[in-house]
DODREN-350150 format. One line per field, with one value per residue (C-alpha): residue number from 0; x, y, z; chain; residue in one letter. Coordinates in steps of 0.5 Angstrom, whole numbers. Layout:
BEGIN
nr: NUM ...
east: X ...
north: Y ...
up: Z ...
kette: A ...
rest: a ...
//
This chain:
BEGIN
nr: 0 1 2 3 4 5 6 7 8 9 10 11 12 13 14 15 16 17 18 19 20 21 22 23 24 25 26 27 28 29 30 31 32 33 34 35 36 37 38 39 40 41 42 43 44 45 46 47 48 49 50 51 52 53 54 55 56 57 58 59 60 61 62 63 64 65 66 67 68 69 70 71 72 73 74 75 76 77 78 79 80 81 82 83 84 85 86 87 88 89 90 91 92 93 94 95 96 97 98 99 100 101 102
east: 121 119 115 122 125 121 121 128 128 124 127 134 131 127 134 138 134 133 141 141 135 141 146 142 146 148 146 149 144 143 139 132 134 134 130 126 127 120 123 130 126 123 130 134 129 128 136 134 129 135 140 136 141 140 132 127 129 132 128 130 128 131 132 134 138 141 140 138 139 136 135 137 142 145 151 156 158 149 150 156 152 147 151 153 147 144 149 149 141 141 140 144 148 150 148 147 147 145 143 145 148 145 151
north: -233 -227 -224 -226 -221 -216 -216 -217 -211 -207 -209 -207 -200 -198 -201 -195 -190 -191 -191 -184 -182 -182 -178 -171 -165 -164 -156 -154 -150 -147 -150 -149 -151 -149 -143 -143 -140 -135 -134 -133 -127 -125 -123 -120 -116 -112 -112 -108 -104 -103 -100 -94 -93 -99 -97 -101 -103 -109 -115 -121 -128 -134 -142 -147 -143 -139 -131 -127 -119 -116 -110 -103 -98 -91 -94 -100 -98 -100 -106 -108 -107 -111 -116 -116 -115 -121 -125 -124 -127 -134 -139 -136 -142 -136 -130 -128 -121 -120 -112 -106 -100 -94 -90
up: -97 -100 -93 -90 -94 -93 -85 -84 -88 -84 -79 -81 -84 -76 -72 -77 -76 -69 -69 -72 -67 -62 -66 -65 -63 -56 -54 -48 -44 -36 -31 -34 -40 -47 -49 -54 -61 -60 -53 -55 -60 -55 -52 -57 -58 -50 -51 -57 -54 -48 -55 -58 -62 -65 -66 -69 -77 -74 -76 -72 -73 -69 -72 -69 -63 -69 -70 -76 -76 -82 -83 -85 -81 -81 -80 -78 -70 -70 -74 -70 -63 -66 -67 -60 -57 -60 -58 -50 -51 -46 -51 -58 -62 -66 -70 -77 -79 -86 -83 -89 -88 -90 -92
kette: A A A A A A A A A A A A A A A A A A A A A A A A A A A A A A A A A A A A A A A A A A A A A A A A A A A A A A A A A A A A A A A A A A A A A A A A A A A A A A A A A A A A A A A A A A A A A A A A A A A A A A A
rest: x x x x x x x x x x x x x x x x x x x x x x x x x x x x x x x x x x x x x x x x x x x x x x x x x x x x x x x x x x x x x x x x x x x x x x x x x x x x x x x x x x x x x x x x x x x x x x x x x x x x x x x
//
């Protein structure tokens, strides 16, 4: 009896976790799919290098198609231009931007 316990509860225990296995987050993404996090970093950072105003003391870190600005700027156009730079990347969920204004 005992055995039987604990196999119907494996068993109940595997067939939910594989139940929420399948309740995985739908991304929408282009025909070549999605782009990877160190790919997507690799994006907004050439789009950086495209904005000299925006200049290099802007970090940029990406987590699960989500950007991260930090950093330090001169002024708030560059933390907004930024911000709306790294957002135009292919791939980008969302951005975050945690950059400080110097002034």
């Amino acid at each position: 009896m005992r055995k039987q316990k604990l196999v119907c509860g494996l068993t109940l225990a595997l067939s939910v976790s594989g139940l929420f296995a399948g309740c995985a987050v739908e991304r929408k993404c282009g025909l070549q799919g999605c782009a990877g996090d160190a790919q997507i970093t690799e994006k907004v950072e050439s789009l950086f290098n495209e904005h000299p105003e925006i200049g290099t003391e802007v970090n940029v870190q990406t987590l699960n198609h989500v950007v991260y600005l930090s950093g330090l700027v001169s002024a708030g156009e560059i933390r907004t231009t930024a911000e709306d730079v790294a957002g135009t990347a292919p791939g980008v969920s969302k951005v975050v931007d945690t950059i400080a204004v110097s002034r």
